[in-house]
C-alpha positions as a Markdown table, in Angstrom:
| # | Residue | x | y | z |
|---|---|---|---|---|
| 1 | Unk | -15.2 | -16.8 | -8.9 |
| 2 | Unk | -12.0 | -16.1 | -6.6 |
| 3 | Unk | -9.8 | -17.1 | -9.1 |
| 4 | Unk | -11.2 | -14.9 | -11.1 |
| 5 | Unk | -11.0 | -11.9 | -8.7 |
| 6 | Unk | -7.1 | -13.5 | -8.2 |
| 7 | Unk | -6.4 | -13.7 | -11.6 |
| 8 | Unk | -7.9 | -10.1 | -12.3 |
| 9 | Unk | -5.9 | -8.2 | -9.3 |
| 10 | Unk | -2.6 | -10.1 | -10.6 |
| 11 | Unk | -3.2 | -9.1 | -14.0 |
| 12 | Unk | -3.9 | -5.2 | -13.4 |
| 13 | Unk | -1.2 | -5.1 | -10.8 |
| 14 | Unk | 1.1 | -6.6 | -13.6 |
| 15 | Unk | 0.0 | -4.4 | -16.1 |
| 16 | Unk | -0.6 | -0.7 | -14.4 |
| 17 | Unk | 3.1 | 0.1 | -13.9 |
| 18 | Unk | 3.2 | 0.0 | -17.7 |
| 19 | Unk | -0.2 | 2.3 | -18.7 |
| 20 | Unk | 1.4 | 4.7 | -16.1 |
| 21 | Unk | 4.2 | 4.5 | -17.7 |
| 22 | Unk | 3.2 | 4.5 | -20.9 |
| 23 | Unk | 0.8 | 7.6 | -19.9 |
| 24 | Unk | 3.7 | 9.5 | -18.1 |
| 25 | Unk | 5.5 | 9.7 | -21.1 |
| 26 | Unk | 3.1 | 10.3 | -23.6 |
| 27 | Unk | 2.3 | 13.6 | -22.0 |
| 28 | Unk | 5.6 | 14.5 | -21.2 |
| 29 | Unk | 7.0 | 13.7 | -24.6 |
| 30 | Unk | 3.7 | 15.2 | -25.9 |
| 31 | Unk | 4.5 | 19.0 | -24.4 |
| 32 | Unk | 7.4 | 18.9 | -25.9 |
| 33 | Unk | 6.2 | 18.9 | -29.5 |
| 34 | Unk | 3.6 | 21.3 | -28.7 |
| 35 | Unk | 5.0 | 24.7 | -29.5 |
| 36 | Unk | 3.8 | 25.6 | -25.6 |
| 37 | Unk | 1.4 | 24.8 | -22.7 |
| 38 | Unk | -1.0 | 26.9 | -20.5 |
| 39 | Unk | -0.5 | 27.7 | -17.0 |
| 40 | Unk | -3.2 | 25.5 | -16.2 |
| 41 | Unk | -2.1 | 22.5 | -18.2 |
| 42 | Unk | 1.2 | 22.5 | -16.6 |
| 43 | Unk | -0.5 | 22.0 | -13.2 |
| 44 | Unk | -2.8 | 19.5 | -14.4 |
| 45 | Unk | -0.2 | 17.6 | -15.9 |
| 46 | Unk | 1.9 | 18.0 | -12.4 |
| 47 | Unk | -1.2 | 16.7 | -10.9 |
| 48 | Unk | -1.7 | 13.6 | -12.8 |
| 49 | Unk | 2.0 | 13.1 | -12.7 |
| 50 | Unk | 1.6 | 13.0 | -8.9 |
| 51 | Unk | -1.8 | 10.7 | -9.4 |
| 52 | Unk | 0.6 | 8.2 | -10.8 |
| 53 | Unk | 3.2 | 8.1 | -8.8 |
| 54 | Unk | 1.0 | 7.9 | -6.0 |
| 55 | Unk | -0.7 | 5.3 | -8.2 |
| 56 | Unk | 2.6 | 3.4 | -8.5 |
| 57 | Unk | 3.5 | 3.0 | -5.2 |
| 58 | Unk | 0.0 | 1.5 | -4.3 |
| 59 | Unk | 0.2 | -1.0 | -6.8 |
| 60 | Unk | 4.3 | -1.5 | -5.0 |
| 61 | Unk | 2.2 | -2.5 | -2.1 |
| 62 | Unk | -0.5 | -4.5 | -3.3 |
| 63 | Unk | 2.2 | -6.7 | -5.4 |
| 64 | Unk | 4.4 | -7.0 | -1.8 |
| 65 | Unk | 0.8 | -7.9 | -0.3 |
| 66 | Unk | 0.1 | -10.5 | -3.1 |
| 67 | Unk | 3.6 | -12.2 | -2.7 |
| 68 | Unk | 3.5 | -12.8 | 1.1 |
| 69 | Unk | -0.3 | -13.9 | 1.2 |
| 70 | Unk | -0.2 | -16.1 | -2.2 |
| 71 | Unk | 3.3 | -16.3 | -3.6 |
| 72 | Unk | 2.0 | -18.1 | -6.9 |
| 73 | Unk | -0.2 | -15.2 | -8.1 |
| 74 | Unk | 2.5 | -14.1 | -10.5 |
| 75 | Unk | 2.9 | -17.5 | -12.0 |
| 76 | Unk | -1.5 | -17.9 | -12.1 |
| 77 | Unk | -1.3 | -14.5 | -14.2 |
| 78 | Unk | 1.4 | -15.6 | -16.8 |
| 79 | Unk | -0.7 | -18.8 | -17.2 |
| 80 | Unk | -3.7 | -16.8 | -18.1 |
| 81 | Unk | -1.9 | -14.6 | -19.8 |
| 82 | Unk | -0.5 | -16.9 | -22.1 |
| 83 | Unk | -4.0 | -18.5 | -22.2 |
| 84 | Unk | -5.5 | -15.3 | -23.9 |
């Protein structure tokens, strides 16, 4: 069951930097092909783009905290990962 708790923490802090990413963009890119945005959207999209950077910098963390307590996390994710 740990290893499946390992394997699950390794593989979302792999793979959030690239949703946020991924999300980020969207809506950015996606403003700019709408003719215009309200007042509101503009803030909520300011908020979420503060959610995720927030968002990025814990995962920063957790992947520091995951290479000094068990350095071969990484490795156990691309193993499962190439499993799937």
């Amino acid at each position: 069951m740990i290893d499946f708790i390992d394997s699950m923490i390794g593989f979302m802090a792999v793979t959030m930097p690239i949703w946020i990413v991924w999300i980020i963009f969207h809506y950015k890119y996606a403003n700019k092909r709408s003719s215009s945005i309200t007042a509101e959207e503009a803030k909520q999209l300011d908020e979420l783009m503060d959610v995720a950077d927030s968002m990025a910098e814990r995962i920063k963390t957790l992947e520091s905290i995951l290479d000094d307590e068990t350095p071969e996390w990484r490795d156990k994710v691309r193993e499962q990962q190439g499993e799937s």
